[in-house]
C-alpha positions as CSV (number, residue, x, y, z in Angstrom):
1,X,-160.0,249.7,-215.4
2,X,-157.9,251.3,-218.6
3,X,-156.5,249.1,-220.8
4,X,-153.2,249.6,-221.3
5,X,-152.0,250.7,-225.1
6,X,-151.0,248.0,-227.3
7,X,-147.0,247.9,-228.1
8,X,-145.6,246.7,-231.1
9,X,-143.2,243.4,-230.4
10,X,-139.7,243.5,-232.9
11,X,-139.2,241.3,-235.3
12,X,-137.5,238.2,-234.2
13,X,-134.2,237.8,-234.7
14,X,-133.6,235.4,-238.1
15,X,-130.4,232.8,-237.8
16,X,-127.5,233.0,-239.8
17,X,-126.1,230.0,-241.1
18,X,-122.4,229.5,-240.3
19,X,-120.8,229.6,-243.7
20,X,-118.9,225.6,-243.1
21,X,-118.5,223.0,-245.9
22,X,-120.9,220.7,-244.5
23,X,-123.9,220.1,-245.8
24,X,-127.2,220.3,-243.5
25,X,-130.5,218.4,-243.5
26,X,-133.2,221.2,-244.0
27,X,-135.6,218.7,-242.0
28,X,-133.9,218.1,-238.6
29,X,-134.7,220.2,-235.9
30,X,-133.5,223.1,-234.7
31,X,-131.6,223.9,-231.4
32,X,-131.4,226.8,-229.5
33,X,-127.9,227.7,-230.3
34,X,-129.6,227.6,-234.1
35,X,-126.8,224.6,-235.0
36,X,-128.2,221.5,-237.0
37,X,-126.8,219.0,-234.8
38,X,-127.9,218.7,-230.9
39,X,-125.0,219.5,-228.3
40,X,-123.4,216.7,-226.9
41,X,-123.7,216.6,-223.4
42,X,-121.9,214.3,-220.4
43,X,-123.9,211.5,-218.5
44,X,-121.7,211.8,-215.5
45,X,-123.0,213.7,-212.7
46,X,-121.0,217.1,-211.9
47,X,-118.7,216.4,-209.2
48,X,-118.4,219.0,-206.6
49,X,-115.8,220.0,-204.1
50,X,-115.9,218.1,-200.8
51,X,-116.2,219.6,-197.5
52,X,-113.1,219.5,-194.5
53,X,-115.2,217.0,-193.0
54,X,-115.5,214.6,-195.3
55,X,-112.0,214.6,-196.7
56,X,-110.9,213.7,-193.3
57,X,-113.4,210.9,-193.0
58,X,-111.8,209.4,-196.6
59,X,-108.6,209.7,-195.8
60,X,-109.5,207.8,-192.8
61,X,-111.3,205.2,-194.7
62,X,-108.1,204.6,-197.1
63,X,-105.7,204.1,-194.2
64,X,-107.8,200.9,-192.5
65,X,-107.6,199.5,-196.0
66,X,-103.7,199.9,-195.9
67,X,-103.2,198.0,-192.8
68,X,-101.2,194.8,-192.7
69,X,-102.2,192.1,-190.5
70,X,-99.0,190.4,-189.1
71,X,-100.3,187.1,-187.9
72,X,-102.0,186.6,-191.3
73,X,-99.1,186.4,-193.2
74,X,-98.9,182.8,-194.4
75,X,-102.6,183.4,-196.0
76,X,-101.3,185.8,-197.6
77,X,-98.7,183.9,-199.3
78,X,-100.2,180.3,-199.6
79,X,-103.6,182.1,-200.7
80,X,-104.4,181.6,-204.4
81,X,-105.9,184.2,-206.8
82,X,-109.7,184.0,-206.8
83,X,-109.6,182.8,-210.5
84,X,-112.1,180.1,-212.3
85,X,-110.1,179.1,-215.2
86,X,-106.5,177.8,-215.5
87,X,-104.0,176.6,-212.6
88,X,-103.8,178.6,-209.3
89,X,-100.9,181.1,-209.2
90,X,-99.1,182.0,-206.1
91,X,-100.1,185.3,-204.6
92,X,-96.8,187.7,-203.6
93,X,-96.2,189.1,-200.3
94,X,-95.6,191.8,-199.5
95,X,-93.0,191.4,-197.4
96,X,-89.4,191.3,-199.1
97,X,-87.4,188.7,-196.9
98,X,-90.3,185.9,-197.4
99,X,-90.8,186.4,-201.0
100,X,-87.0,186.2,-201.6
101,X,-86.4,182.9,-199.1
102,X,-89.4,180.9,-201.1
103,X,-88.1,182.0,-204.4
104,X,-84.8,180.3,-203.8
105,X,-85.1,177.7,-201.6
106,X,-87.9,174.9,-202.9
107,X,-89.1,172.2,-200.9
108,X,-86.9,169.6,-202.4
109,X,-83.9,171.6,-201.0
110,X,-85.3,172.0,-197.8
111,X,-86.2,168.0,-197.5
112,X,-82.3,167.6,-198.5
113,X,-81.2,170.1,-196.0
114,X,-83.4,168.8,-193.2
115,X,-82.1,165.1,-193.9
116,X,-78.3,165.8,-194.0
117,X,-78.6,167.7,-191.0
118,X,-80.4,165.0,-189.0
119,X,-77.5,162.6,-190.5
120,X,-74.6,164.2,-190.3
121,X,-75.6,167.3,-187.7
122,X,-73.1,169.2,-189.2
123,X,-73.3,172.4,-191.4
124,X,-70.0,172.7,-192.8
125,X,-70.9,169.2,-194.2
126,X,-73.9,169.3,-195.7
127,X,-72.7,172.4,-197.3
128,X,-70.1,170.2,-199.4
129,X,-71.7,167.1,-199.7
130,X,-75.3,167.6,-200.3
131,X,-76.2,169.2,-204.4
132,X,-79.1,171.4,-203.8
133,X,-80.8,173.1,-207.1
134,X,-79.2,176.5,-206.4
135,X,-75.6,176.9,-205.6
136,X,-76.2,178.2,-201.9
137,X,-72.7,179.8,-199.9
138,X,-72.7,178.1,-196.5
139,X,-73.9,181.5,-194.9
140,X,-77.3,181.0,-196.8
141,X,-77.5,177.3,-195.5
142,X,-77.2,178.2,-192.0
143,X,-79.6,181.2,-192.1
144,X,-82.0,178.6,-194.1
145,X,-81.7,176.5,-191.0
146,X,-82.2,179.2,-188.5
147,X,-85.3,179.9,-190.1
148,X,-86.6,176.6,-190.2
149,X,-85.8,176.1,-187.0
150,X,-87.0,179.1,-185.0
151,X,-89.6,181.5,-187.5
152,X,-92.6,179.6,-187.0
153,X,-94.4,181.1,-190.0
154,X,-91.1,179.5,-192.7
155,X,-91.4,176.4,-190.7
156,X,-95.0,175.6,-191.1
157,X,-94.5,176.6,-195.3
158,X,-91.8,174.3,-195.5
159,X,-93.4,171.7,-193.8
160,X,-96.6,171.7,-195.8
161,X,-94.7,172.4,-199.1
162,X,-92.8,169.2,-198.1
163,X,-95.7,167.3,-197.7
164,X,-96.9,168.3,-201.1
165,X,-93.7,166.6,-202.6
166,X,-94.1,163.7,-205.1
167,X,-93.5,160.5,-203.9
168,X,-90.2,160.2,-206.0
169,X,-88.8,163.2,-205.2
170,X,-88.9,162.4,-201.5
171,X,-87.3,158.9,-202.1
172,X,-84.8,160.2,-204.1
173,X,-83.8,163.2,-201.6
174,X,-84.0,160.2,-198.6
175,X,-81.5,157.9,-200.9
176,X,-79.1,160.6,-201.3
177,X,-78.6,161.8,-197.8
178,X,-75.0,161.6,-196.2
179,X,-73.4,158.8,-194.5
180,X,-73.1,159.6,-191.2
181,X,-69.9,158.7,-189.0
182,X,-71.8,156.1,-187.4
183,X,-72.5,154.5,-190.3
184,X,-69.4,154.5,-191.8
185,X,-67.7,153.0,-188.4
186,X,-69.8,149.7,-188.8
187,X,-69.0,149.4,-192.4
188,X,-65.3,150.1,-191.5
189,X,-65.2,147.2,-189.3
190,X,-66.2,144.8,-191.8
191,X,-62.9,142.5,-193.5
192,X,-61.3,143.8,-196.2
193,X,-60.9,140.4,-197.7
194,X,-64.8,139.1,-196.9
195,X,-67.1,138.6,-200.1
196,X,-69.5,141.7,-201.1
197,X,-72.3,139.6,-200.9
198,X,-76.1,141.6,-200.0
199,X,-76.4,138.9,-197.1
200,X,-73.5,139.9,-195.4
201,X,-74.7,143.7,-195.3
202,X,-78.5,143.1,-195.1
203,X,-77.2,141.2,-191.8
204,X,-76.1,144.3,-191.0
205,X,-79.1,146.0,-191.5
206,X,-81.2,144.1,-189.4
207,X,-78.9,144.1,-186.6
208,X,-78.4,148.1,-186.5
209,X,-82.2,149.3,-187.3
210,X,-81.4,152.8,-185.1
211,X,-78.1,153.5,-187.1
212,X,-78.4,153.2,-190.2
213,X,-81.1,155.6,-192.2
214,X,-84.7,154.1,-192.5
215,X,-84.4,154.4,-197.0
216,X,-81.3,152.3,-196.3
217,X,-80.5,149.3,-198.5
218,X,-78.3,146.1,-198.7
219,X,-77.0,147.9,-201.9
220,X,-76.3,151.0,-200.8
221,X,-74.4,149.4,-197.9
222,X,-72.3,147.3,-200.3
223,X,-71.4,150.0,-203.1
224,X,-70.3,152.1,-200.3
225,X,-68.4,149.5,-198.7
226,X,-66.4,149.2,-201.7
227,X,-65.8,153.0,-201.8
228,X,-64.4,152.7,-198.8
229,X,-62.4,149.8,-199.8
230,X,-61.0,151.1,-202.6
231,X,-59.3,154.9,-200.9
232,X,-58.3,151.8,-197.9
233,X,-60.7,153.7,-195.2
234,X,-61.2,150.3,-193.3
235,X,-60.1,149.0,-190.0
236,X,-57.7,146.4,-191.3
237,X,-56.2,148.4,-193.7
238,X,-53.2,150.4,-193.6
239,X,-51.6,153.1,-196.0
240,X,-48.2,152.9,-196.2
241,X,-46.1,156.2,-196.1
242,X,-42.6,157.0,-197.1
243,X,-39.6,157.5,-194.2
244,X,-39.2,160.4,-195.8
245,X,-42.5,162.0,-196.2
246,X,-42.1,165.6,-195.2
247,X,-45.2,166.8,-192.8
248,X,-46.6,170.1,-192.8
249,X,-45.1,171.7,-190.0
250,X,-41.8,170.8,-192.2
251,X,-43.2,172.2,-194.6
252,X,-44.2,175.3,-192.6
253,X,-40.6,176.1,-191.8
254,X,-39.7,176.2,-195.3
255,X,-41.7,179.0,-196.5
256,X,-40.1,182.0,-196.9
257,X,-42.8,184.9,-196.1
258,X,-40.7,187.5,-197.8
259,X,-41.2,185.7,-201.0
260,X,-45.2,185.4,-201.0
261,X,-44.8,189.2,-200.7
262,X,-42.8,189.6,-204.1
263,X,-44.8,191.2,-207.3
264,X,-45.3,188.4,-210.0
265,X,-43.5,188.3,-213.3
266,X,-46.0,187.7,-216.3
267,X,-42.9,186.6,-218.1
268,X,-41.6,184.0,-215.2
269,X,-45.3,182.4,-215.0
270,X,-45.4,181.9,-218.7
271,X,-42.3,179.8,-218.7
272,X,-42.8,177.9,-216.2
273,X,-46.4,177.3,-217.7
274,X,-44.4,175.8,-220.3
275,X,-41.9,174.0,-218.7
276,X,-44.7,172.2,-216.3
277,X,-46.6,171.2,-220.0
278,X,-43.3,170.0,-221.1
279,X,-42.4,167.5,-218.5
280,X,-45.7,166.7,-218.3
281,X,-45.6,165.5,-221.9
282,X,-41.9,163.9,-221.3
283,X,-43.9,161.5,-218.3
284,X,-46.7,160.6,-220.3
285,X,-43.8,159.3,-222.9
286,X,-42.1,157.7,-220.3
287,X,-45.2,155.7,-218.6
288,X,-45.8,154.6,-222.2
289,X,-42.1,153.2,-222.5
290,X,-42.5,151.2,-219.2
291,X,-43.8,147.7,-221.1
292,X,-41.0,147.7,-223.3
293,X,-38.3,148.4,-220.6
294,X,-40.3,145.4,-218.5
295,X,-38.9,143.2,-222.0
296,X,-35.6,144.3,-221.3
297,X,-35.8,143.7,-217.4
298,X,-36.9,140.0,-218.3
299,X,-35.0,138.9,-220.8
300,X,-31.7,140.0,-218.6
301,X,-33.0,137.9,-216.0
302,X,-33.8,135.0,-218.0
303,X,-30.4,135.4,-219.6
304,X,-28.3,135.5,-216.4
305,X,-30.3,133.4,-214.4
306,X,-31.4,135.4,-212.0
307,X,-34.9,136.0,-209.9
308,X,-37.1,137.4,-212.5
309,X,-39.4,140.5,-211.0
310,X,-42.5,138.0,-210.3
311,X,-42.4,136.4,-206.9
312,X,-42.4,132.9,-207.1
313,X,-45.3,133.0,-204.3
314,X,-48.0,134.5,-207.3
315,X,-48.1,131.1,-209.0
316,X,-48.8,127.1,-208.1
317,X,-48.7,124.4,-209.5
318,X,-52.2,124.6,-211.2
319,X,-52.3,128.3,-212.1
320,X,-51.7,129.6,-215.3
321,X,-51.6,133.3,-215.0
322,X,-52.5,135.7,-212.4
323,X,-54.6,139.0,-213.0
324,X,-53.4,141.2,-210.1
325,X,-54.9,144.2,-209.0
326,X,-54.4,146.6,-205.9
327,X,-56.5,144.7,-203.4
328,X,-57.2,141.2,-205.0
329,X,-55.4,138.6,-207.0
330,X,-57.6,136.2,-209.8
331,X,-55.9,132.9,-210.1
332,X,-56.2,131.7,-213.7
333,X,-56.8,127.4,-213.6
334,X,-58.5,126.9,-217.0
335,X,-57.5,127.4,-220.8
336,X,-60.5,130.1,-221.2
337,X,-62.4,132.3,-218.1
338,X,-64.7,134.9,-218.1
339,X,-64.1,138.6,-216.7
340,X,-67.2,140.5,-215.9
341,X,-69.8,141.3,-213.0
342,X,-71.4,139.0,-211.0
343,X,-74.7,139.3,-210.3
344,X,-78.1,137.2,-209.2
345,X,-78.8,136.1,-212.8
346,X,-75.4,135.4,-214.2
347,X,-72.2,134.5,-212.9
348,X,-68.7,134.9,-214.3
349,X,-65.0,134.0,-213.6
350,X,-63.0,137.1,-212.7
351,X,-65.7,139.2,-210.6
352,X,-64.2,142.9,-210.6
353,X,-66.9,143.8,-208.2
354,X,-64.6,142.7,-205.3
355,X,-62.0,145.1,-206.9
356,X,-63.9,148.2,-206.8
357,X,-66.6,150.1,-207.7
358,X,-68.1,148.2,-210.8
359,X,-71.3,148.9,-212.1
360,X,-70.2,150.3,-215.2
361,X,-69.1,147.2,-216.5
362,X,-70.9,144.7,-218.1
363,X,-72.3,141.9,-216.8
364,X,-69.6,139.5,-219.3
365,X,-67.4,142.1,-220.5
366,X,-64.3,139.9,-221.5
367,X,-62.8,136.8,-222.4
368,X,-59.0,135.6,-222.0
369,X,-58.1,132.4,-223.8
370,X,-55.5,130.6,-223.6
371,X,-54.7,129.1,-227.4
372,X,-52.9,125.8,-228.1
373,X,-49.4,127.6,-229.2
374,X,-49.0,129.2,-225.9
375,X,-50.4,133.0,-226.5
376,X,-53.0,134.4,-224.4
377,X,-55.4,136.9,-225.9
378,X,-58.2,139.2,-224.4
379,X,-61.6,139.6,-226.7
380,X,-64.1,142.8,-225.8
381,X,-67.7,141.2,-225.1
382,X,-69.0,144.4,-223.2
383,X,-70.0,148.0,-223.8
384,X,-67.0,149.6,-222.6
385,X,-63.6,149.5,-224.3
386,X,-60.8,147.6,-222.8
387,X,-57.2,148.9,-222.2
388,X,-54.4,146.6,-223.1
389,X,-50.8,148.6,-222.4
390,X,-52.3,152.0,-222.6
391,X,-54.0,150.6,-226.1
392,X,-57.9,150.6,-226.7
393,X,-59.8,147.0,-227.2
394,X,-63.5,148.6,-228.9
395,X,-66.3,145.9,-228.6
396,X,-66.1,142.7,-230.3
397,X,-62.0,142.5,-231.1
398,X,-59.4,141.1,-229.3
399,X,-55.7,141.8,-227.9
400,X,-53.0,139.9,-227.2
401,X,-51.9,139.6,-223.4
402,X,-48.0,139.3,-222.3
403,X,-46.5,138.4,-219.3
404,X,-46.7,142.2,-217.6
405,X,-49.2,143.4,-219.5
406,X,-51.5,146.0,-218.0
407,X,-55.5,145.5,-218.2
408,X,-57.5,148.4,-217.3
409,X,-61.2,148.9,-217.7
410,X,-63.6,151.9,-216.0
411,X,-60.6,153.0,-213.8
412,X,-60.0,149.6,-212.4
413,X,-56.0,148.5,-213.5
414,X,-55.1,145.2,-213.0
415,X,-51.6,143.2,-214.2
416,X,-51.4,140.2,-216.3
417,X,-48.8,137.5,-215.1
418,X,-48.0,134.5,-217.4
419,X,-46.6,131.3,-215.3
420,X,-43.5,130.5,-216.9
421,X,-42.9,127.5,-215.1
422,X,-45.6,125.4,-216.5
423,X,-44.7,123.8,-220.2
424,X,-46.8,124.7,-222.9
425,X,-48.7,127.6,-221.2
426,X,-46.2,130.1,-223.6
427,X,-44.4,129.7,-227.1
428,X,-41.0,129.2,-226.1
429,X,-39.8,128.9,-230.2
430,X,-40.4,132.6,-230.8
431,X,-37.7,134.8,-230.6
432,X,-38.0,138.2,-227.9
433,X,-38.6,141.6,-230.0
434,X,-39.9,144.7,-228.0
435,X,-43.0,144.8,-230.3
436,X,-44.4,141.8,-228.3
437,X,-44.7,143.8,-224.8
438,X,-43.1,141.4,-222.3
439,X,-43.4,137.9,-224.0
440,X,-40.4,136.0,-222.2
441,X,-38.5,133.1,-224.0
């Protein structure tokens, strides 16, 4: 077999450097490309096109992930995030309607709403007596209700948010609630005149278990007997009106309709503005003149010897003064008495409980005396200031007291009558000046 010729190979090809202004390492290897430095290359696999097939097959994959189960939708609310470390945080839904209901309405509010209802079973109601921590419009209460009553999923949340409550948070919500008309009809039909004592309305406790609420207490009873009391809501009492008291339908006939449809003056509402300040100021003047014109009023009497403006039926023989108020009269027997609130531990003269609402005032809040030249004076003991004529007693002075004087303390006004009859009980040497605010001779 020939041998075939020998050929003569070229020379290989030399690298020229890349003129750059980076120095090389003579000693590290050469790539192909002739560069110092290997090529950087990508660990990721090369991702190729994907077939008809199998983009159907993913696209069906992704839409059974995107569907919603209905009847799971509490879990999906009450379901915490699957975190280890720091409190659990409420998952969202993804539904709108619930997200916005539970971010409004919070247990608390739906206790309160439940409870009023039950009480009062009335909407427009609870709407105006019941505080919730939002201020709701009575279209949101009754949807709120609705909801609770008939969407099983809101109901069972609420229910087992409710149950989750603190223990002084339910009591509290349970205390609040409204009186219902029930309630207020037995109250009603105790006397007017009876003593506000917590036997008389624990009695009634016990003997109307399925009326009253179950977080119902003596006290309650009573301080809401006196509300009562005191805007004359009773059975035995009765609020005297005027002959000529116009009604509404009066009232009615008297509007003009062509004048609620006239354009209003900005000038014509400023003065008047003005003129309703002005009088307003011109009364206040004139309610502060009343004392001295009750001097004037007396001392004519006393002059002429006429019936002064005190019935002779206030006094006895053994009374000194009366302190009259709008539903009970305090008899004054003894040279010094004490003015205050009654309770378990301490007991006072002049109990304004039976007056009114009274548990802002202290326990002793006042004494009158009675000195030996015939004056009666008033000193502050309690927390709260005094009101002698319109005129502030702070804590720990004193105030003089005339016959007519006005004695007002946490919105409770009462009168102070002197007995003129009895000798020695005022200082009969000292002339009459209007400075003394209805000191008779």
């Amino acid at each position: 077999m020939a041998s075939l010729p020998p050929t003569t190979l070229p020379n290989p090809p030399v690298p020229v450097p890349r003129p750059s202004g980076r120095t090389t390492n003579p000693a590290a290897p050469i790539s192909r490309q002739g560069r110092g430095t290997p090529r950087r290359s990508s660990s990721r696999s090369i991702k190729r096109k994907k077939f008809d097939d199998e983009l159907v097959e993913s696209s069906l994959k992704k839409a059974s992930k995107q569907r919603v189960d209905i009847t799971g939708l509490e879990k999906e609310v009450k379901r915490p995030m699957p975190t280890g470390k720091g409190p659990k945080k409420q998952r969202k839904s993804k539904n709108p309607q619930v997200n916005k209901d539970f971010g409004r309405w919070r247990p608390a509010d739906d206790l309160a709403l439940i409870t009023a209802i039950q009480q009062t079973n009335d909407l427009t109601a609870v709407y105006l007596g019941v505080k919730f921590s939002c201020r709701f419009s009575q279209k949101e209460i009754q949807e709120r209700w609705y909801q609770l009553l008939y969407d099983p999923v809101v109901s069972r949340l609420a229910t087992t948010a409710i149950k989750q409550l603190p223990p002084d948070i339910i009591a509290e919500a349970q205390n609040s609630a409204l009186w219902s008309k029930d309630e207020e009809n037995i109250l009603a039909n105790v006397p007017a005149n009876s003593p506000a004592s917590l036997e008389l309305f624990q009695d009634l406790l016990g003997k109307n278990p399925a009326v009253f609420h179950q977080c119902r207490s003596a006290k309650a009873l009573r301080n809401h007997w006196l509300l009562m009391r005191q805007f004359q809501l009773l059975s035995d009492q009765t609020v005297s009106t005027a002959e000529h008291a116009m009604s509404f339908s009066d009232a009615e006939e008297q509007i003009n309709d062509a004048e609620l449809l006239e354009a209003k003056d900005d000038n014509l509402e400023q003065e008047l503005s003005l003129a309703d300040k002005r009088n307003k100021r011109e009364i206040r003047l004139l309610e502060g003149e009343i004392p001295l014109w009750q001097v004037i009023v007396e001392k004519l009497n006393a002059a002429t010897g006429t019936t002064t403006v005190t019935p002779a039926s206030e006094f006895d023989s053994h009374t000194l003064a009366v302190l009259r108020g709008r539903l009970v009269r305090y008899l004054m027997r003894s040279r010094e008495i004490t003015v205050g609130r009654s309770t378990a531990d301490s007991h006072v003269d002049v109990d304004l409980s039976l007056e009114g609402p009274a548990w802002k005032i202290s326990r002793r809040q006042a004494v009158i005396k009675l000195r030996s030249d015939g004056e009666y004076y008033v000193i502050n003991e309690g927390r709260r200031p005094l009101y002698i004529d319109g005129k502030p007693v702070i804590v720990g002075t004193k105030a003089r007291l005339h016959h007519n004087s006005t004695f007002e303390i946490c919105g409770l006004r009462f009168v102070f009558l002197i007995n003129q009859d009895i000798p020695g009980a005022t200082k009969e040497t000292k002339q009459v000046t209007p400075s003394q605010h209805g000191k008779v001779t």
